[in-house]
Structures are given as C-alpha cells and as structure tokens.
C-alpha positions as CSV (number, residue, x, y, z in Angstrom):
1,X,31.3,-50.5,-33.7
2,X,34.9,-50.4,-32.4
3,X,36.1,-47.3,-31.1
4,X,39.6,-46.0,-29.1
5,X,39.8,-44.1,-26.5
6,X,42.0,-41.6,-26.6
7,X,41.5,-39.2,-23.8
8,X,40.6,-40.9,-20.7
9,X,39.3,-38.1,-18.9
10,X,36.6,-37.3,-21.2
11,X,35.7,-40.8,-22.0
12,X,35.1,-41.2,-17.7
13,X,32.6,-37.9,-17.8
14,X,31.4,-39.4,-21.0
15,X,30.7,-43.5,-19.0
16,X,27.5,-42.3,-16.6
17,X,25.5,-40.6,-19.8
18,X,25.9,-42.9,-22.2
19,X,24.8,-45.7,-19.4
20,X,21.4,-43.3,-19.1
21,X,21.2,-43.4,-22.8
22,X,21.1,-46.9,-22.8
23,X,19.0,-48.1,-20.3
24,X,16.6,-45.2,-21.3
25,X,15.6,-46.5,-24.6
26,X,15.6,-50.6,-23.4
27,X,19.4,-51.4,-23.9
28,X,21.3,-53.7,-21.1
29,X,24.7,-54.5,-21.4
30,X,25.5,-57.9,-21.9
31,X,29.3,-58.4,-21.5
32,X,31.2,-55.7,-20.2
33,X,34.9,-56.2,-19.4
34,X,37.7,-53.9,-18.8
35,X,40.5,-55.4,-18.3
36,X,41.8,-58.4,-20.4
37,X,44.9,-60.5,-20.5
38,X,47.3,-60.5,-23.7
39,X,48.4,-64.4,-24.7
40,X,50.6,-64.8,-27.2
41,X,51.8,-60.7,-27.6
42,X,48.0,-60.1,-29.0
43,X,46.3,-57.3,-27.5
44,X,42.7,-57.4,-26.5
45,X,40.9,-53.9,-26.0
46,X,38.3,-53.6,-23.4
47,X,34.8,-55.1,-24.4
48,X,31.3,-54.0,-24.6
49,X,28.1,-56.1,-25.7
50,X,25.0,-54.4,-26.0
51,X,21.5,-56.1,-26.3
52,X,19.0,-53.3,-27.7
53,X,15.3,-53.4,-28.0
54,X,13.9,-53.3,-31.5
C-alpha cells in the first residue's frame, strides 16, 4: 500500500491508533523509518514494513 500524507496533524492523532490496531490483531512492525536521505535528486518517502499474522 503506498499512501501520502497530506495533513500532518491528523496523520499524528491518527499514529497511536493505528499502532493499537496493529499490535491488537498480531502485526509487529518490521522496518520503520522516517527520515531518509535523497542520493542522486530521488526522493525516498518515509517507510513502513508490516509482518501480520495469518
């Protein structure tokens, strides 16, 4: 899934419950990494990797 974020505010309320959701129904997070560098002008958005229980 790839997604924007568009309005920061709502997406920082939005951060603790979808950690709950998660974790409630067996996910972990795998990678999680917020800031990234750019190397040759590419951009690189923030990255999530989810493990999730079957």
């Amino acid at each position: 899934m790839n997604a924007n974020v568009t309005g920061p505010e709502k997406f920082a309320a939005y951060q603790p419950l979808s950690m709950q959701a998660i974790e409630a129904y067996g996910g972990k997070f795998l990678v999680r990494r917020a800031q990234s560098e750019a190397l040759e002008e590419s951009m690189c958005p923030p990255s999530v990797v989810l493990e999730c229980a079957d």
